[in-house]
N, C-alpha and C positions, 0 to 999 in steps of 0.2 A: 465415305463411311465414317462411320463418329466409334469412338473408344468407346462411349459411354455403354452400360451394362441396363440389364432389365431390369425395370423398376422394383423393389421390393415392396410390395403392396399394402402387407401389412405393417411396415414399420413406417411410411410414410403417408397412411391414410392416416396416421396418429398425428395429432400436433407435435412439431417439435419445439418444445418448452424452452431450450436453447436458446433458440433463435427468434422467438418471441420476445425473451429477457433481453437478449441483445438487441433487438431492435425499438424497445425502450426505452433502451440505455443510448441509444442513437439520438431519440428523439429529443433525452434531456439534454445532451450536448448542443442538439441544434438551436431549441429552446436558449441556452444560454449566450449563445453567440446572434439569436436572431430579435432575442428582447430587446438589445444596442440599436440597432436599426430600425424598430418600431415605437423606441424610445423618443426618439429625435432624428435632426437629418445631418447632423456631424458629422456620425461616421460613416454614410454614404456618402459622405462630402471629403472623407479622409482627412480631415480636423478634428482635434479633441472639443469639445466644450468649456471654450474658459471658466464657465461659470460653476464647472466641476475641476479644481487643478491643485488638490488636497494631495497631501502623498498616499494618502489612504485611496481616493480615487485613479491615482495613475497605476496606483498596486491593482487594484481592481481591474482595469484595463491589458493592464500587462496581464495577470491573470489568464482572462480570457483568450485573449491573442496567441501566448503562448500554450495554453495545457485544451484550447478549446477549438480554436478555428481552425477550418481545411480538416479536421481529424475526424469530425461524427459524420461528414457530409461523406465521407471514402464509408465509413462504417454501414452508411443508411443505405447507397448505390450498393455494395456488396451486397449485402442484404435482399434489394433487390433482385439482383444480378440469382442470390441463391433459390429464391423465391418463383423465380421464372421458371425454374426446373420442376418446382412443385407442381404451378401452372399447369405443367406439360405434364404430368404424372397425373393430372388430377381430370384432366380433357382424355386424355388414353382409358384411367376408370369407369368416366364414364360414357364412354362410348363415343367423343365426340371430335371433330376433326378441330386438332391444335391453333394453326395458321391463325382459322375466320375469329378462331376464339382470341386470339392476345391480339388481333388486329381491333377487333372491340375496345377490348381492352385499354386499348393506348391509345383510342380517339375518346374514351370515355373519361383517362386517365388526363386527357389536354382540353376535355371542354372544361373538368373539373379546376383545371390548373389557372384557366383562363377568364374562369367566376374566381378563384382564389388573387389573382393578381389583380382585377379591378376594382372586385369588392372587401377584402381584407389584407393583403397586403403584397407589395409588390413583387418582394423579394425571394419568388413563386421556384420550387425545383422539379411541379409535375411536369410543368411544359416540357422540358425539359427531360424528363425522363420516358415522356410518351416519344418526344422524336425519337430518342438516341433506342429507343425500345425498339423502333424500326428496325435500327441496324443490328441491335443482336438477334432478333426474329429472322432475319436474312443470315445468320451464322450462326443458329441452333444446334446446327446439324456437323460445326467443324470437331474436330478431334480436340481432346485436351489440349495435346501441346501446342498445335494451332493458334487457338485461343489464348494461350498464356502467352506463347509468342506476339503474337496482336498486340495482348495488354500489352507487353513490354515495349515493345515499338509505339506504340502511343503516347505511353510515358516518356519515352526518349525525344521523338519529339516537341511534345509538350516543353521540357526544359530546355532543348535545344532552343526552343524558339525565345525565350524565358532568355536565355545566354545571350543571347542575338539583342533584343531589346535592351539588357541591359550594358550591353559592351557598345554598339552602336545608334543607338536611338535616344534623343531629347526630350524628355518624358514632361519637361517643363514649355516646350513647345507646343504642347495641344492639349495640356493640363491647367488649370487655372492657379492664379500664385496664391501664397497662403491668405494673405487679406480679403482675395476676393472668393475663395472655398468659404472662409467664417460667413461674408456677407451673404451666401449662398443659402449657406444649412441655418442661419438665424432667420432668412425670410421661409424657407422652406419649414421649416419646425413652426414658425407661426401660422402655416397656411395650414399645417397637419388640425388648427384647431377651428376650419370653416365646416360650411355644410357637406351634405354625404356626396354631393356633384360635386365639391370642390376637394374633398377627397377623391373620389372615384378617378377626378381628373389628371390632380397628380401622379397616382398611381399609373395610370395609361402611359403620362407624360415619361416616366423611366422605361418603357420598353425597349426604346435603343440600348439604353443600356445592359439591360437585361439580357437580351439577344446578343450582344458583343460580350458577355463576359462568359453566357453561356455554351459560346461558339467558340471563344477563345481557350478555356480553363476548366469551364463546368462541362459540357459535354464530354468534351474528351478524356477527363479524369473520370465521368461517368460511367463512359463506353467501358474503360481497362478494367474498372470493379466490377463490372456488370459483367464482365467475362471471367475474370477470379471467380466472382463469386457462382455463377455458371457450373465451374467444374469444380468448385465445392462438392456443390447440393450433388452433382454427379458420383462425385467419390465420399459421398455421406460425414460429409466431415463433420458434420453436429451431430450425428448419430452416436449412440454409444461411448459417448464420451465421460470420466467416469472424476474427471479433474486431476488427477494424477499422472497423466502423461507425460514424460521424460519432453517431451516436445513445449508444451506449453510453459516451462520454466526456461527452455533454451530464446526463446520469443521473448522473454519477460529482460534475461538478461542483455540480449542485445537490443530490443527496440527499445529500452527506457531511455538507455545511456545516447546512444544515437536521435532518438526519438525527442525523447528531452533537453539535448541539445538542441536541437535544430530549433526547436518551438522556440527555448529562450531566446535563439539570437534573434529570431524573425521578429522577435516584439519589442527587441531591445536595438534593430535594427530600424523600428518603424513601422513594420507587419506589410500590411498592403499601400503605404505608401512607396514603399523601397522594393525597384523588379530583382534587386539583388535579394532579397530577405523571403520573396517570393517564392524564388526559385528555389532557397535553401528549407523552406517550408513542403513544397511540392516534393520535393526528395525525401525528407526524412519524416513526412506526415505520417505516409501508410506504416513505417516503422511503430511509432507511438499508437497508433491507429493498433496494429496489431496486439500490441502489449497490453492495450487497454483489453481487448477481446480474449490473451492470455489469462490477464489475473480476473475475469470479473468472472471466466469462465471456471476457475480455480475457486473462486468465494462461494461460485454457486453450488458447487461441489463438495461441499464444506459441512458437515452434520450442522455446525453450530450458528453457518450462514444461508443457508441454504434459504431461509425467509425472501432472499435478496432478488432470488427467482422467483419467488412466488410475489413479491410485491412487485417488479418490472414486466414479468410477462402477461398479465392483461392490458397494460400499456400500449407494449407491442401488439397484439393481438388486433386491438381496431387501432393500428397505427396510422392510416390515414384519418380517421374521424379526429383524432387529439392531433394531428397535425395542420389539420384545419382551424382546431378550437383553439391553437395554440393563437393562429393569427386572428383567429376574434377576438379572444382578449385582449388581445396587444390590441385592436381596434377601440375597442370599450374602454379600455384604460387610459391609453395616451391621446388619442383626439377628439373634434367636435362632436363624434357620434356619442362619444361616453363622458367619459369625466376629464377629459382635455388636459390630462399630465405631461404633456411632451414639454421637452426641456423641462422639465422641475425633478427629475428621478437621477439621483446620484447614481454610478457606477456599481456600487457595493450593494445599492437598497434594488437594484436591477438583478444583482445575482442572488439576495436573497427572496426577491419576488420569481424571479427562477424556479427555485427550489418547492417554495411555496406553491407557483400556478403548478407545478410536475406533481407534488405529494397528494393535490386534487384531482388531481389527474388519473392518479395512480387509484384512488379511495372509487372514483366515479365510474372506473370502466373494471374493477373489479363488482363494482354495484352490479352495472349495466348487463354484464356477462352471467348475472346468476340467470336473469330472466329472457336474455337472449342469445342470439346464438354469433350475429356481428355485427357493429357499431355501423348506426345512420350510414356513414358516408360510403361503408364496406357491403353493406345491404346494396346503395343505388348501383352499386359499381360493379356488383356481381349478377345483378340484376342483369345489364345491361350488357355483359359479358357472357353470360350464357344464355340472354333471352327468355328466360323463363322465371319468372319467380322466385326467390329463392328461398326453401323450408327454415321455419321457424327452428 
């Protein structure tokens, strides 16, 4: 038997504008951390780029590392995780049996992932989220606490294992030394700027790695948000929310101070070079993670900010169509397919091309949403999930 209560129908055939906003705001985070990697092949290589070693660019880096990475990826699986209840609320409406429906779903969700990893860019999170979709489709049905329990035990081991690596294992033994990383991501950044097969090919070339980070780190932190976020949408936690909660300032106080610790050490420990900096990041991400969902949730709340929702939740709204587009442009801008900028994009003109592809972003899918109802990519994939057409 599941805790979970009878769907409120009417409050959940509505959009929740919350969590659209927030899952905008997911997306420019991911955006910022996912620009570096389709910049150059450095920091998949876990080398800086000499040819950027300004303190203005190390600041930039640090930046990132610290107030960016691991935090929107927990944000955007949550999100998921809350959404999947929608799902379920929305197959019950209309009359149709759950299961065959998000089993769709998550094949539909991995062939997309599997055009996005070959043909735009590697560093793919559908795949990814269509398998680990599996496994919360096979625990729909557990109780809250269940669930929360799971998450936790995921986490535990996740770091446990995080511990283990770092107190016992030689990470320079099956890692390459720093000379030959640089020689690495220099011939690789210049390969980023051949033809669309020599593209294509690279890209294919990183699925071990893909698969081993997302089997070691990414799934498993996936799985634990995907079940939070679960008994969110359960217990209507974006419902009626009014920014003024005694709650949402109790989060703001504790996960910055923790939260923003953790970020700096792990960038000033090295970030993902260091499993010590790793681990202290995996711990206190979801903390910052939440904080950030505290205050933005408080701004939007706000008479005099309240704009900040209305300019992120179209964003959110066709979040996979701009999740896709984010890695085209990265395709068009830095390699042979486009204007071949790989390696020539400093650290800082990277976070304010950030900002810049998001504010288009933001202009374009408020366009798009006057005269439709959901974004190219939201269309094929609903299509294909409920089998029928979907109304204009």
């Amino acid at each position: 038997m599941t805790s979970r209560t009878a769907p409120n129908t009417t409050t959940l055939s509505t959009r929740v504008h919350d969590v659209d906003a927030l899952r905008g705001f997911a997306l420019l985070g991911i955006l910022a951390v996912n620009i570096t990697f389709m910049a150059s092949a450095y920091p998949g290589n876990l080398v800086d780029d000499p040819s950027f070693a300004s303190p203005l660019d190390d600041a930039a880096r640090f930046m990132v590392a610290a107030l960016f990475s691991m935090k929107f990826y927990l944000l955007f699986s949550f999100l998921f995780g809350y959404s999947f209840v929608l799902q379920m609320d929305a197959a019950e409406r209309a009359g149709t049996a759950f299961v065959p429906r998000m089993l769709r779903r998550a094949v539909g969700l991995f062939v997309l992932g599997a055009a996005h990893i070959a043909l735009l860019y590697s560093g793919d999170v559908l795949t990814t989220y269509a398998v680990v979709c599996l496994v919360l489709l096979a625990m729909h049905r557990v109780r809250d606490t269940t669930a929360m329990r799971t998450a936790g035990a995921i986490y535990a081991v996740v770091v446990t294992s995080l511990l283990v690596s770092a107190l016992f294992l030689d990470s320079s033994a099956f890692t390459p030394g720093h000379s030959e990383a640089l020689s690495s991501a220099a011939a690789q950044t210049q390969a980023m700027l051949g033809s669309p097969a020599d593209i294509i090919s690279q890209h294919i070339s990183g699925l071990g790695l893909l698969v081993l980070q997302a089997a070691s780190l990414q799934g498993p932190t996936a799985l634990a948000m995907f079940l939070l976020g679960m008994v969110a949408a359960r217990r209507r936690l974006f419902v009626n929310i009014d920014g003024h909660e005694p709650a949402l300032r109790t989060i703001q106080r504790i996960g910055f101070p923790i939260g923003l610790g953790g970020g700096i050490a792990y960038a000033a420990m090295g970030a993902d070079t260091n499993t010590w900096a790793t681990t202290i990041s995996v711990v206190t991400a979801p903390l910052l993670t939440a904080a950030y969902v505290a205050t933005l949730l408080r701004i939007m709340h706000s008479p005099k900010t309240a704009w900040v929702r209305t300019a992120l939740a179209p964003v959110g709204r066709v979040a996979l169509t701009n999740y896709l587009a984010q890695s085209a442009v990265g395709l068009l801008l830095f390699t042979g397919v486009g204007l071949g900028l790989a390696g020539q994009v400093s650290p800082p003109l990277l976070l304010a091309l950030t900002v810049v592809v998001f504010a288009a972003q933001a202009a374009v899918s408020a366009w798009w949403l006057k005269s439709h109802r959901y974004g190219p990519a939201e269309y094929a994939l609903r299509w294909f999930t409920t089998w029928r057409r979907p109304g204009h």
